[in-house]
N, CA and C atoms as a LAMMPS dump frame, in Angstrom:
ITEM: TIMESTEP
0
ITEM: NUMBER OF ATOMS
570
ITEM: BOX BOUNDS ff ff ff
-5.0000000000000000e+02 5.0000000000000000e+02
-5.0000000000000000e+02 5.0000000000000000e+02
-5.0000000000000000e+02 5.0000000000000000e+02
ITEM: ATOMS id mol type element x y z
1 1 1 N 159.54 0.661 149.987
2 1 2 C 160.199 -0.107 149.02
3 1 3 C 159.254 -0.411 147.864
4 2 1 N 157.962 -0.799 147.93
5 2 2 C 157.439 -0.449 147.339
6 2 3 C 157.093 0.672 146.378
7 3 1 N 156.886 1.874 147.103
8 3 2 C 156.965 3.052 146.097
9 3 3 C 158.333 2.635 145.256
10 4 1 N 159.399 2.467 145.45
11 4 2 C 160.532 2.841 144.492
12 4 3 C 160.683 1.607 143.646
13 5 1 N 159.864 0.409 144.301
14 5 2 C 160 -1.152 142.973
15 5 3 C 158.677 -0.262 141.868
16 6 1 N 158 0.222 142.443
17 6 2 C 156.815 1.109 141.172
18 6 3 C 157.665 1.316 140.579
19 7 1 N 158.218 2.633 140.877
20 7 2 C 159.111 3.856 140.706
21 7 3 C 159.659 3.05 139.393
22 8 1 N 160.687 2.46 139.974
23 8 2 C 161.614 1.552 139.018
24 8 3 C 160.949 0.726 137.864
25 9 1 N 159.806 0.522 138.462
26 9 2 C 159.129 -0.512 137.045
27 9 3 C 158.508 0.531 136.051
28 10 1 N 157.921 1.747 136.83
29 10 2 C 157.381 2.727 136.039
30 10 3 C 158.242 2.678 134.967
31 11 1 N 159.543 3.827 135.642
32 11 2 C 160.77 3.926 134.36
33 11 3 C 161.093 3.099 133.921
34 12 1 N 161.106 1.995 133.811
35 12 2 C 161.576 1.102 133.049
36 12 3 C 160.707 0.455 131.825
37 13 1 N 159.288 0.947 132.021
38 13 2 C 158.028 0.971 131.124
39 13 3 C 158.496 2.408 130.326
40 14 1 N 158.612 3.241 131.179
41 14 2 C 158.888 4.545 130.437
42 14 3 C 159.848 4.356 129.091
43 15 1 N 161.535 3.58 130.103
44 15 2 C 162.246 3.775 129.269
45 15 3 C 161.938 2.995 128.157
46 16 1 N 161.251 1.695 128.093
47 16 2 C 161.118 0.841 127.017
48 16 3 C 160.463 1.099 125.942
49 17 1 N 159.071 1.991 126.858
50 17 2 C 158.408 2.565 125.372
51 17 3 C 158.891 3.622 124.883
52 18 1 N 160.044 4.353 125.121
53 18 2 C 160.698 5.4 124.549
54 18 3 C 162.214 4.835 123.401
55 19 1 N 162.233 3.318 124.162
56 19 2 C 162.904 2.591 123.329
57 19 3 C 162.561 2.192 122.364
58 20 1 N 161.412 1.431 122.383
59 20 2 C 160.345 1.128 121.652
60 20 3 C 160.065 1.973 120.181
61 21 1 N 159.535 3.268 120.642
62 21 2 C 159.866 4.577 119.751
63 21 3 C 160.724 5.042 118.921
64 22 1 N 161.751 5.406 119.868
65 22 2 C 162.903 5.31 119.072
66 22 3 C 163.304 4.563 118.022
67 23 1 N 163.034 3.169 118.569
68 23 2 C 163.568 1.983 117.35
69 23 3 C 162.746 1.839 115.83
70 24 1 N 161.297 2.887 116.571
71 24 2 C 160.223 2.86 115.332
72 24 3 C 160.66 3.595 114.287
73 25 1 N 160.6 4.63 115.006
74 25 2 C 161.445 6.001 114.356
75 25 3 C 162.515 5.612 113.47
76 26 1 N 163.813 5.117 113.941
77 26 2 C 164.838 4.569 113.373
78 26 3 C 164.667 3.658 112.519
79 27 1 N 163.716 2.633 112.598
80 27 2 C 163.045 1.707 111.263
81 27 3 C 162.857 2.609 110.046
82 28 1 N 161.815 3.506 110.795
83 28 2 C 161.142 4.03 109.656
84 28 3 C 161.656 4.949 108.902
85 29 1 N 162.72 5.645 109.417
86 29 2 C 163.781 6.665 109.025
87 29 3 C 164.684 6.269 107.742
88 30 1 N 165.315 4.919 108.126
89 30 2 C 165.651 3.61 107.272
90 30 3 C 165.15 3.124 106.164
91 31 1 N 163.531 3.122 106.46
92 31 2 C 162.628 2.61 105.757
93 31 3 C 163.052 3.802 104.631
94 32 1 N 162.397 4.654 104.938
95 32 2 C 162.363 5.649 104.092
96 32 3 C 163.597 6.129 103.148
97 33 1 N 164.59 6.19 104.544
98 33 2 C 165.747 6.461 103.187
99 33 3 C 166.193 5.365 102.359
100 34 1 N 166.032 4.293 102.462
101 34 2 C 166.188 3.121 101.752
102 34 3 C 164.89 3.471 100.177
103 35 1 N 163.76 3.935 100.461
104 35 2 C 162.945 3.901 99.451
105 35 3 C 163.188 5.25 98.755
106 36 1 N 163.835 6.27 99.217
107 36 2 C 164.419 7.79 98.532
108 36 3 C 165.327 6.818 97.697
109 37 1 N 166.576 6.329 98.741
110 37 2 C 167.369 6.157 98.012
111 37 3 C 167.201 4.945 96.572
112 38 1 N 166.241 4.515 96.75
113 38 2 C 165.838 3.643 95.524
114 38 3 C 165.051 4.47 94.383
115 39 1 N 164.309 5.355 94.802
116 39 2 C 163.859 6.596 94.049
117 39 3 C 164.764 7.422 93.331
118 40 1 N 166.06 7.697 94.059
119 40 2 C 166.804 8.524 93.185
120 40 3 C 167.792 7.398 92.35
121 41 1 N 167.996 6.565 92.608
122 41 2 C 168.278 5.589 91.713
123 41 3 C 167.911 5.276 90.419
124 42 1 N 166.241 5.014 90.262
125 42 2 C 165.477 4.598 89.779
126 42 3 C 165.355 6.539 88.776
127 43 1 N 165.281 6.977 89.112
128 43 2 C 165.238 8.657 88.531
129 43 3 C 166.807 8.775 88.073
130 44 1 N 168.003 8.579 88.488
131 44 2 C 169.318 8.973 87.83
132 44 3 C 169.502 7.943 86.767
133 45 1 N 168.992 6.831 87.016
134 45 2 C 168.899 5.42 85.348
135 45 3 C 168.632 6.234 84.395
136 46 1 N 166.865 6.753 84.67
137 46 2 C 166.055 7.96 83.808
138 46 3 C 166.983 8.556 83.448
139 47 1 N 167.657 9.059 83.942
140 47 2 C 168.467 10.412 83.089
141 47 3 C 169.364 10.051 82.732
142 48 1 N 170.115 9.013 82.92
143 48 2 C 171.27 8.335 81.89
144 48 3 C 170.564 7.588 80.885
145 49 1 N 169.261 7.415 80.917
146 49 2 C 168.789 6.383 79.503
147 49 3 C 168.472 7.989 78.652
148 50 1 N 167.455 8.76 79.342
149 50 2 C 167.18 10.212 78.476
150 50 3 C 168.78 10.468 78.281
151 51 1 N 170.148 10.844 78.468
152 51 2 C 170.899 11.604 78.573
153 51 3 C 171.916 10.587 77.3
154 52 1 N 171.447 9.572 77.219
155 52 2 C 172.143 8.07 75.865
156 52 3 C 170.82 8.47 74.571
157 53 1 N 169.737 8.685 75.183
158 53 2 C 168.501 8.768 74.234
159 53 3 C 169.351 10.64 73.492
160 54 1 N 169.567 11.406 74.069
161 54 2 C 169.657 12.683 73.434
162 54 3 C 170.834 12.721 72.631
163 55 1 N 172.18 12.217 73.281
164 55 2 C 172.987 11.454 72.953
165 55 3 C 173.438 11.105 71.09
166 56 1 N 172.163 10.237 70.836
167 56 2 C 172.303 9.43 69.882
168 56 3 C 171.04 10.282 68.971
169 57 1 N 170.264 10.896 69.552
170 57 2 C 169.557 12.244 68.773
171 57 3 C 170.672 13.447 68.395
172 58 1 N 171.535 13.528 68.783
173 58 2 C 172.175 14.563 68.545
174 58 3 C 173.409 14.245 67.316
175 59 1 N 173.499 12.568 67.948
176 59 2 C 174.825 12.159 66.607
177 59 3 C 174.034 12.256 64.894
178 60 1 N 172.422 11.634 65.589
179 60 2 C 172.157 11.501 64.401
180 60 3 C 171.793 12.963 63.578
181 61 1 N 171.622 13.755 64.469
182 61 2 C 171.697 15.29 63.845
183 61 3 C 172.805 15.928 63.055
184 62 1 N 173.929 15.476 63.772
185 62 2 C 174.991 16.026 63.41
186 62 3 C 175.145 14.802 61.741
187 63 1 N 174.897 14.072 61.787
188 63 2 C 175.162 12.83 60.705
189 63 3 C 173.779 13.886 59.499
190 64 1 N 172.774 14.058 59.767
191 64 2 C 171.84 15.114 58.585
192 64 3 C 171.841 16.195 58.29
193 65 1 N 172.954 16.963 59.369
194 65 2 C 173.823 18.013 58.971
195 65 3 C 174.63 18.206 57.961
196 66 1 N 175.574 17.091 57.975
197 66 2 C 176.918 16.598 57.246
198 66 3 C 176.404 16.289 56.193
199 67 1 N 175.468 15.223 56.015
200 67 2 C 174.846 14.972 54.983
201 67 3 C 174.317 16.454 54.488
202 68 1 N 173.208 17.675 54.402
203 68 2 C 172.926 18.683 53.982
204 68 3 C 173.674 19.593 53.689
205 69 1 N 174.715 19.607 54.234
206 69 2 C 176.226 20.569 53.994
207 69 3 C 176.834 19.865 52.713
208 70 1 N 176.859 18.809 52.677
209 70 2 C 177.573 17.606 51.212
210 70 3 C 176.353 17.701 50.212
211 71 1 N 175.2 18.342 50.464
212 71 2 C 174.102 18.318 49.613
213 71 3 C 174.231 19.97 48.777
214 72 1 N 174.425 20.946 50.124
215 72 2 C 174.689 22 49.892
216 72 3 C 175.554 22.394 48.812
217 73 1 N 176.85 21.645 49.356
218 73 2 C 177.872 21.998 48.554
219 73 3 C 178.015 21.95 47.365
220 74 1 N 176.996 20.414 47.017
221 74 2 C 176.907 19.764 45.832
222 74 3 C 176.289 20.748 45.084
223 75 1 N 175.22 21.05 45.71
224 75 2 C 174.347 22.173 45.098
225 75 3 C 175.106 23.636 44.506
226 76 1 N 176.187 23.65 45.022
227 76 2 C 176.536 25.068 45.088
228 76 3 C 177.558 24.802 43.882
229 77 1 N 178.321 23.667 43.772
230 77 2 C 179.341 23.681 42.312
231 77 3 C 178.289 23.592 41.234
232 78 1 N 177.304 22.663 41.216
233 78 2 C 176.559 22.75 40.456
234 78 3 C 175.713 24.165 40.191
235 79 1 N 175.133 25.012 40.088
236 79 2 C 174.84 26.296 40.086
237 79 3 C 176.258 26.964 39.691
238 80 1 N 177.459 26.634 40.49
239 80 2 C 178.637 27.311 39.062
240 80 3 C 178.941 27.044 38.095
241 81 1 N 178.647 25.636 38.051
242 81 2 C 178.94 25.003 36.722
243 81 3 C 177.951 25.541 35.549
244 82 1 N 176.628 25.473 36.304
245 82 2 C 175.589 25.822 35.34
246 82 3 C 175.868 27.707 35.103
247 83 1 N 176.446 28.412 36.205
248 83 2 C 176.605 29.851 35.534
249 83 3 C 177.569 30.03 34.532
250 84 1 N 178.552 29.126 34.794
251 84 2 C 180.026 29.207 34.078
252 84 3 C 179.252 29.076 32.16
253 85 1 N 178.376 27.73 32.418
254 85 2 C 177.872 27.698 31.07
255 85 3 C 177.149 28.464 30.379
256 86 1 N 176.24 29.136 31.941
257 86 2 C 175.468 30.093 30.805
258 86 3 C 176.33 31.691 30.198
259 87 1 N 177.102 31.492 31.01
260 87 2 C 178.122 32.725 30.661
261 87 3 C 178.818 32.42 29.801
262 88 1 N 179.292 31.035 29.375
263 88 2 C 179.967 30.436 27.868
264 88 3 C 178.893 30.492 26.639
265 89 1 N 177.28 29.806 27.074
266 89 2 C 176.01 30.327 25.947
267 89 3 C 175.873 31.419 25.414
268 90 1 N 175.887 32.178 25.925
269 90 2 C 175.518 33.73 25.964
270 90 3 C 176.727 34.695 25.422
271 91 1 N 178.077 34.162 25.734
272 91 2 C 179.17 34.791 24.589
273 91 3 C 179.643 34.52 23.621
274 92 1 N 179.159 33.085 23.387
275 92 2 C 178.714 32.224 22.135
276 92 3 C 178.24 32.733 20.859
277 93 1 N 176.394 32.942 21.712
278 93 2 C 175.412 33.514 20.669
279 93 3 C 175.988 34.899 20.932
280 94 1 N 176.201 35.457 21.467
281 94 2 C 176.508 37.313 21.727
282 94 3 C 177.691 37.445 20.237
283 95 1 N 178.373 36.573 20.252
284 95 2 C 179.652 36.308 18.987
285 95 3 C 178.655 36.027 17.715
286 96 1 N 177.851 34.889 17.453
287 96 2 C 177.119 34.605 16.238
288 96 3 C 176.404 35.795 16.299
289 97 1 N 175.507 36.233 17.108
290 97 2 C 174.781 37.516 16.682
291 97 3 C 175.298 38.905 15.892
292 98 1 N 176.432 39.112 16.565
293 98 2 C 176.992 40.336 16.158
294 98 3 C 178.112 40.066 15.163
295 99 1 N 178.513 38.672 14.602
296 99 2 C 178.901 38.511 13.03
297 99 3 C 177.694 38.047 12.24
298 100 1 N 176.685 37.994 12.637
299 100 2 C 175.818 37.136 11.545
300 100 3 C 174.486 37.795 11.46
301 101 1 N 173.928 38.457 12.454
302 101 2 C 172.704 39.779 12.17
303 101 3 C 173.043 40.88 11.786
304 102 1 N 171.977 41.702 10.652
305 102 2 C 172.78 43.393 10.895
306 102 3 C 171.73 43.786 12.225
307 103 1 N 170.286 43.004 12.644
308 103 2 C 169.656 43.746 13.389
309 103 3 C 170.039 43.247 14.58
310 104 1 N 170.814 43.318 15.204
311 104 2 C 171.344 43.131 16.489
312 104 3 C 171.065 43.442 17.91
313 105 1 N 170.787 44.477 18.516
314 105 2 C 170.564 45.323 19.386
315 105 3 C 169.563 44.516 20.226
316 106 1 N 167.819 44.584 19.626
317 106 2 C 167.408 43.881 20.703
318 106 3 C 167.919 42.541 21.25
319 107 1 N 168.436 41.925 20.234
320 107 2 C 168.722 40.515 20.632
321 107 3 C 169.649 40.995 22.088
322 108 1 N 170.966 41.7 21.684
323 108 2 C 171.678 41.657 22.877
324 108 3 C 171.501 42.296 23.79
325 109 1 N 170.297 42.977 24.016
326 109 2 C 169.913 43.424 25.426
327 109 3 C 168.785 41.993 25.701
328 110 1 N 168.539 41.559 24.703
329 110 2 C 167.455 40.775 25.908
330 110 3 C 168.7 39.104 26.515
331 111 1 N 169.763 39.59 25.743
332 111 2 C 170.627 38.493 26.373
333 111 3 C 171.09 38.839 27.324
334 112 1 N 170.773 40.271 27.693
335 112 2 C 171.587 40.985 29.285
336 112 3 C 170.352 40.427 30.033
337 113 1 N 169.09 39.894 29.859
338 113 2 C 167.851 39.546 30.608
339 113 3 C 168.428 37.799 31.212
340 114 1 N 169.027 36.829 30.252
341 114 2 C 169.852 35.579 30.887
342 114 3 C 170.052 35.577 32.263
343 115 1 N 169.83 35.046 32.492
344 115 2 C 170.589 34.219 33.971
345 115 3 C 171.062 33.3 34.644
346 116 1 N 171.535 32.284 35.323
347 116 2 C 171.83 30.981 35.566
348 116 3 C 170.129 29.99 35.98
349 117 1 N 169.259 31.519 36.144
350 117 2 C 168.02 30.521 36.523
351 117 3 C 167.385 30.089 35.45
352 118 1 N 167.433 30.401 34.208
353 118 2 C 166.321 30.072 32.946
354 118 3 C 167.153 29.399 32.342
355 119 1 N 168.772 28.461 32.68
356 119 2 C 169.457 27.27 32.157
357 119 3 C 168.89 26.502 33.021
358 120 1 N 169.268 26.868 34.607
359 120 2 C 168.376 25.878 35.522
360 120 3 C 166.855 25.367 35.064
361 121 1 N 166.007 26.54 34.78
362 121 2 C 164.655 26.181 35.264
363 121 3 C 164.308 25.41 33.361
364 122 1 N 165.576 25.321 32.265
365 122 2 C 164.938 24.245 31.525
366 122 3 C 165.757 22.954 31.47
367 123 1 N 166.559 22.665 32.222
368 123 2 C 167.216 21.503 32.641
369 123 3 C 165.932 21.067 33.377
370 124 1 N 165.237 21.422 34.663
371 124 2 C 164.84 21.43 35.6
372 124 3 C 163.348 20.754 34.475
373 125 1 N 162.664 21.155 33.481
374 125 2 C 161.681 20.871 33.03
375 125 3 C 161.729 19.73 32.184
376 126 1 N 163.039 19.56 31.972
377 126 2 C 163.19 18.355 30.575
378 126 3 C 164.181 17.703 31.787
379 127 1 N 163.462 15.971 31.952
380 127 2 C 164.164 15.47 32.78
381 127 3 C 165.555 14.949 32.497
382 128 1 N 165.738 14.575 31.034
383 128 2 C 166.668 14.386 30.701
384 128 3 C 168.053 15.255 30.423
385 129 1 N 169.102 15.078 29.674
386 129 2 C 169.731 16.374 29.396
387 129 3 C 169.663 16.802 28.228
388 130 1 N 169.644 17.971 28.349
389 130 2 C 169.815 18.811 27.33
390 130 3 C 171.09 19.184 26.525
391 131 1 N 171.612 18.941 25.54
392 131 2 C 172.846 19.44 24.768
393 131 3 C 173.354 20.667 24.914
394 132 1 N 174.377 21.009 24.838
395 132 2 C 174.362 22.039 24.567
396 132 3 C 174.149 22.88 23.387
397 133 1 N 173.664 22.333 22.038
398 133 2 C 173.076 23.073 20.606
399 133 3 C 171.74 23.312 21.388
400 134 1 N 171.157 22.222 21.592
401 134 2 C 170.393 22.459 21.927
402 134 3 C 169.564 23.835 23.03
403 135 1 N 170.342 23.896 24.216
404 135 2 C 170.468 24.815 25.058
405 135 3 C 170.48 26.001 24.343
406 136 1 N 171.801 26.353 23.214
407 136 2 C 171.284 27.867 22.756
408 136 3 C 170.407 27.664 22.098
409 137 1 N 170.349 26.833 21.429
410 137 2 C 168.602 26.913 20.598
411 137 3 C 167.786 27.852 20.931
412 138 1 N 167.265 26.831 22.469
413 138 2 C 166.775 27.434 23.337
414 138 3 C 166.455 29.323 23.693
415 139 1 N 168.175 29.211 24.133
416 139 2 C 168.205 30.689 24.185
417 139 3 C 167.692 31.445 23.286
418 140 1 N 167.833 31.375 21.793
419 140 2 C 167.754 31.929 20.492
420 140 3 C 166.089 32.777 20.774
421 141 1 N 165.505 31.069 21.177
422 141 2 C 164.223 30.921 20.615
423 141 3 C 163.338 31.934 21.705
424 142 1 N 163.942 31.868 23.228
425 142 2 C 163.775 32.385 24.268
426 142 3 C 163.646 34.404 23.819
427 143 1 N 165.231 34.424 23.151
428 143 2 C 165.098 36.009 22.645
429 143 3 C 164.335 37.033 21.647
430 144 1 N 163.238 35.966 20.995
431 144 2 C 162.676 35.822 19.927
432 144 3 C 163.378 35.891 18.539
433 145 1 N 164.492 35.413 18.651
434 145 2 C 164.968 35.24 16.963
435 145 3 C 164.084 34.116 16.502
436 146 1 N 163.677 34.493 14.939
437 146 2 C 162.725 33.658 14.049
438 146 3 C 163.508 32.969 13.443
439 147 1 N 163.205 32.094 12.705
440 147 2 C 163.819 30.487 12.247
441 147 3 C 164.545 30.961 11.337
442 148 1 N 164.613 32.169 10.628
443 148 2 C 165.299 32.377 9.474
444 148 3 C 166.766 33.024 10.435
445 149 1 N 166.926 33.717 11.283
446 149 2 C 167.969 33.983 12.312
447 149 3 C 168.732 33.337 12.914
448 150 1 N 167.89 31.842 13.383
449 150 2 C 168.638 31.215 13.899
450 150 3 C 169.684 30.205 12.715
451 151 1 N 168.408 30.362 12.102
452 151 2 C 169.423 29.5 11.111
453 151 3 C 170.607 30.027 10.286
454 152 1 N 170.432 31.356 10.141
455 152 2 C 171.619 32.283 9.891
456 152 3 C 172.616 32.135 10.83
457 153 1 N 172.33 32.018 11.762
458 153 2 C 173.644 32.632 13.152
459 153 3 C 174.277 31.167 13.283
460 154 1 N 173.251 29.842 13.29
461 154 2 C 174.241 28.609 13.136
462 154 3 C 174.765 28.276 12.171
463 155 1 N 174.292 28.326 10.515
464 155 2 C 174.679 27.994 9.594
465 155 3 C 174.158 26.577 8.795
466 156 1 N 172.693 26.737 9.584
467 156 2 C 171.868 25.533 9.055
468 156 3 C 170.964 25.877 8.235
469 157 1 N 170.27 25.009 7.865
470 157 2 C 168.968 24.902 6.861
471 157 3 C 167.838 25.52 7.594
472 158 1 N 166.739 25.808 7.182
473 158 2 C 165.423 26.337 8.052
474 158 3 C 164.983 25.46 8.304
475 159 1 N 165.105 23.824 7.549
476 159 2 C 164.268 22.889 7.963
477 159 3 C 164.772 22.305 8.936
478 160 1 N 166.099 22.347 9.527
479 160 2 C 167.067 21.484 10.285
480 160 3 C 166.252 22.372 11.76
481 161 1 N 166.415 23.853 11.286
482 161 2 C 165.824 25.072 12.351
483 161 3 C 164.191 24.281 12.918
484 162 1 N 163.411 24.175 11.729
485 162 2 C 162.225 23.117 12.16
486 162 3 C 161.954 22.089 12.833
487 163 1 N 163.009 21.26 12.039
488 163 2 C 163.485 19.481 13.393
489 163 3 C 163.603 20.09 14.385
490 164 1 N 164.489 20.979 14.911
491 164 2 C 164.893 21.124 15.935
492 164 3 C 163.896 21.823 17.208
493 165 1 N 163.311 22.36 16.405
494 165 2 C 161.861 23.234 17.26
495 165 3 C 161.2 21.893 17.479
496 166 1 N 160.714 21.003 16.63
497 166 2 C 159.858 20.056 16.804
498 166 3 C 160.64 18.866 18.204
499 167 1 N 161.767 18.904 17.889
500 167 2 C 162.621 18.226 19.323
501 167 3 C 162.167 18.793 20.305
502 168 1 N 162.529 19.859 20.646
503 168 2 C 162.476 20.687 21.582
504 168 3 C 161.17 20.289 22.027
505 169 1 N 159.948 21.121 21.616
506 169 2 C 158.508 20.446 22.069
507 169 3 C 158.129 19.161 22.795
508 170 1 N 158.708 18.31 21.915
509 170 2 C 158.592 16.987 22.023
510 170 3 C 159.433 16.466 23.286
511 171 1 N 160.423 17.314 23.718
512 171 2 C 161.773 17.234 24.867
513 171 3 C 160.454 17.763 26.221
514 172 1 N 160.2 18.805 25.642
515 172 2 C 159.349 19.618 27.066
516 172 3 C 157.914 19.082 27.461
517 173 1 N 157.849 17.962 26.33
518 173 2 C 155.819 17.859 26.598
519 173 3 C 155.298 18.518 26.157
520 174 1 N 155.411 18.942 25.104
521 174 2 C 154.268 20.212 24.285
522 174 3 C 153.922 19.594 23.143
523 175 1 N 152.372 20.045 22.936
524 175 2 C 152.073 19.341 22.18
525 175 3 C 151.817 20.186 20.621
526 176 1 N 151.714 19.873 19.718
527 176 2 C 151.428 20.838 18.603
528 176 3 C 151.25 21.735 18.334
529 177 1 N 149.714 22.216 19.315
530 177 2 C 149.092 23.301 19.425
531 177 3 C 149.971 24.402 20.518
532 178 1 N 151.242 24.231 21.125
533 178 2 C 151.47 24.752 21.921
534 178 3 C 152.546 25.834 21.614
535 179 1 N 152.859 26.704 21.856
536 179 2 C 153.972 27.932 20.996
537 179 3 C 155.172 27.601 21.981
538 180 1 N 156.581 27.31 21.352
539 180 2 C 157.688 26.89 21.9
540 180 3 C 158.333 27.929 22.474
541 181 1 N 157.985 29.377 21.646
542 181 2 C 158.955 30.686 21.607
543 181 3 C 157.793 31.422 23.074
544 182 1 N 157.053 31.054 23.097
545 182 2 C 156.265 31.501 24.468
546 182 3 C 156.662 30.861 25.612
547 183 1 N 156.746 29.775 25.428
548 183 2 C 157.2 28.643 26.748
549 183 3 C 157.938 29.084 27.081
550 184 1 N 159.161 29.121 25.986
551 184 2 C 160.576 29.349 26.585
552 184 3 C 160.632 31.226 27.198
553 185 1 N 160.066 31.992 26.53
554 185 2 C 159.858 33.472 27.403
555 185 3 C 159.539 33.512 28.476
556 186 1 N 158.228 32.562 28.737
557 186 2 C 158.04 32.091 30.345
558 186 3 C 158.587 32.151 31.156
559 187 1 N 159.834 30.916 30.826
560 187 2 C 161.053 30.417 31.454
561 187 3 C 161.898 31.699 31.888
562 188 1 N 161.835 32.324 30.764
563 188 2 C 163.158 33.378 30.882
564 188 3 C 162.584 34.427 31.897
565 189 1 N 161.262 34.783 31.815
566 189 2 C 160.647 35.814 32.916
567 189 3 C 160.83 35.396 34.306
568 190 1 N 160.619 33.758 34.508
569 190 2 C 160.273 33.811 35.958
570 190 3 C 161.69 33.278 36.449
């Protein structure tokens, strides 16, 4: 009887520390998934704060898009407006030239040299605006017609032709010493 009160106390040590175990196990199993599961918690916040953070990066993208497309666009009537004019300049003087020069020819090939960029690029230099007398002036002066030409083809004085060169200069920042009919060739080359 003895052997089997052992026996019995043995297993019952056995079973306890296997109980014992078990229950560790099962703590710690607990333990653990309790701290995963606070981990993936703590990591899926992360990606809903990153996923609100990209979110509101992306509205604001789409908002400097919209804005650059309304910039674009702006850009783009403007550049017709400015071709429409230089294509109204240019059949303008193309009309005064060919009633009012007999030497004609170079002038109107170097008016086939015009483009919408050398109205742009002297808007673009004189911050203010430019007239439109002014503008063919410009052109005139750009094709090398001399003061006695231009003033033929508008129907002014040579001295009015003079004021007006001296504006011009004075419009672009040039100073005395500086040649107006070069500047403006500049313009027209690049």
């Amino acid at each position: 009887m003895l052997i089997i009160s052992a026996i019995i106390l043995f297993g019952t040590i056995i079973l306890f520390c296997l109980m014992i175990y078990a229950g560790k196990k099962y703590f710690l199993r607990h333990a653990l998934s309790i701290h995963e599961e606070n981990e993936l918690k703590t990591k899926f916040e992360q990606l809903l704060n990153e996923k609100a953070s990209l979110e509101k990066q992306n509205e604001e993208y789409i908002s400097k898009i919209e804005e650059y497309e309304l910039i674009y666009d702006k850009q783009q009537e403007q550049l017709k407006e400015i071709n429409h004019l230089n294509l109204m300049f240019i059949d303008d003087i193309t009309k005064l030239i060919n009633k009012k020069l007999p030497k004609k020819e170079d002038y109107l090939e170097s008016l086939k040299r015009i483009d919408k960029q050398f109205i742009y690029s002297l808007k673009s230099v004189y911050d203010g605006n430019l007239s439109i007398p002014y503008l063919k002036y410009c052109i005139c002066f750009a094709i090398g017609m001399d003061i006695g030409e231009v003033s033929e083809c508008f129907s002014i004085e040579q001295s009015s032709v003079h004021q007006v060169r001296y504006r011009l200069k004075k419009k672009f920042g040039l100073n005395s010493n500086d040649d107006l009919d070069v500047f403006l060739q500049r313009l027209l080359i690049n």
